[in-house]
Steps between C-alpha positions, in 0.01 A plus 500: 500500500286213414177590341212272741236589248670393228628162658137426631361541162777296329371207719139573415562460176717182517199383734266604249619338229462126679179601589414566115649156363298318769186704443592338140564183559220445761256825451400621881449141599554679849186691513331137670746569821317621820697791629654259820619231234726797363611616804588094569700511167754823599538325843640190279702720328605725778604169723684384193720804545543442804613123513735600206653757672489317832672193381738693213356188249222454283414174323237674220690677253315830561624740763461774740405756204229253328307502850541813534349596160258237565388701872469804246266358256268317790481822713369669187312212410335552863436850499278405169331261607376650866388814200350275262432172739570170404312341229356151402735552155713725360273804419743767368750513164872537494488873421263548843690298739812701362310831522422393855843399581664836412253649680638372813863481392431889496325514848822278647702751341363822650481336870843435483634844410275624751681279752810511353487908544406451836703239588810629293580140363563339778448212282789472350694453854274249550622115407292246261485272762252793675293536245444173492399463859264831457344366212428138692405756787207648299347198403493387837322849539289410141394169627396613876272813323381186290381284722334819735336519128598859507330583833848715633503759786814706369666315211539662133384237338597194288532721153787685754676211561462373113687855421772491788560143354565625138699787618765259732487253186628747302763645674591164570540475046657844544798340686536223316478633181719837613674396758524627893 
C-alpha cells in the first residue's frame, strides 16, 4: 500500500528545499507581489503544463515537475501574502518566510488527508493531465473571486483554491516521482 502521507511530505520537502536556496539567493524578494500578480504567476506555470503536455514538446529545458514545484511554492507564496499582505520591500528574514511556509505546507497537508479519507484516494485514479486542468480550473475560480475583490455569495474563498492547488500539484509530483 502506498503511504499518501509520506509521498506528500517527500514532495514538500523537495519543494522546500528550492524554496530555501531561492530565499538565499534572492531573500523574499516576493513579499513586493500583490496577491493577483501571484495568482498570474501559477496560471503561467499551470498553462505551461498544459502546452507541454498538450503538444508532447517543450523547448525550455525544464519540465512538467519544475512547474509543478513552481505552482507549489507560488500557492504558498499566496496564502502568505493575502496573511501578511504585500509589502513595498521585503519585510521578513529567511528563517520567517520558512517558518511561514511550513506553516502552510502543514495546513495543505491536513486538508488533504481529510479529503483523501473522504474521498478514499480517488486521486490516484485520476490522470496528470486532470490535475492540470483542475488546477488551471481554480485560478479561473482565484481570478473571478479577485476581480469581485472578494465580494462572493457562496464561494470558499481564494486561500481554498490556493490549498486545492497545492494538493493537485502534489499528487501530480507524487506520480511522477512514484509512478501511477
Amino acid at each position: 500500500m502506498k503511504d499518501t502521507n509520506q509521498q506528500f511530505q517527500h514532495v514538500i520537502t523537495l519543494c522546500r528545499e528550492l524554496f530555501a536556496k531561492k530565499l538565499h539567493d534572492y531573500g523574499a524578494a516576493w513579499r513586493i507581489m500583490r496577491p493577483m500578480s501571484v495568482t498570474d504567476q501559477i496560471f503561467i506555470k499551470a498553462n505551461r503544463i498544459r502546452s507541454i503536455e498538450t503538444k508532447g514538446i517543450s523547448l525550455i529545458d525544464e519540465g512538467v515537475r519544475s512547474e509543478f514545484i513552481g505552482i507549489i511554492n507560488y500557492s504558498i507564496i499566496a496564502l502568505i501574502q493575502l496573511e501578511l499582505g504585500y509589502a513595498a520591500n521585503v519585510d521578513i528574514d529567511n528563517d520567517e518566510a520558512l517558518a511561514l511556509y511550513d506553516k502552510y505546507a502543514a495546513e495543505a497537508l491536513e486538508l488533504m488527508k481529510a479529503k483523501n479519507h473522504d474521498y478514499d484516494e480517488a486521486w490516484r485514479g485520476m490522470r496528470i493531465t486532470s490535475y492540470t486542468d483542475l488546477i488551471l480550473m481554480k485560478l479561473n475560480r482565484t481570478k473571478q473571486i479577485e476581480n469581485l475583490e472578494g465580494g462572493t455569495l457562496v464561494s470558499e474563498g481564494v486561500e481554498a483554491n490556493y490549498m486545492d492547488m497545492i494538493n493537485y500539484a502534489v499528487f501530480g509530483m507524487i506520480k511522477l516521482e512514484f509512478g501511477e
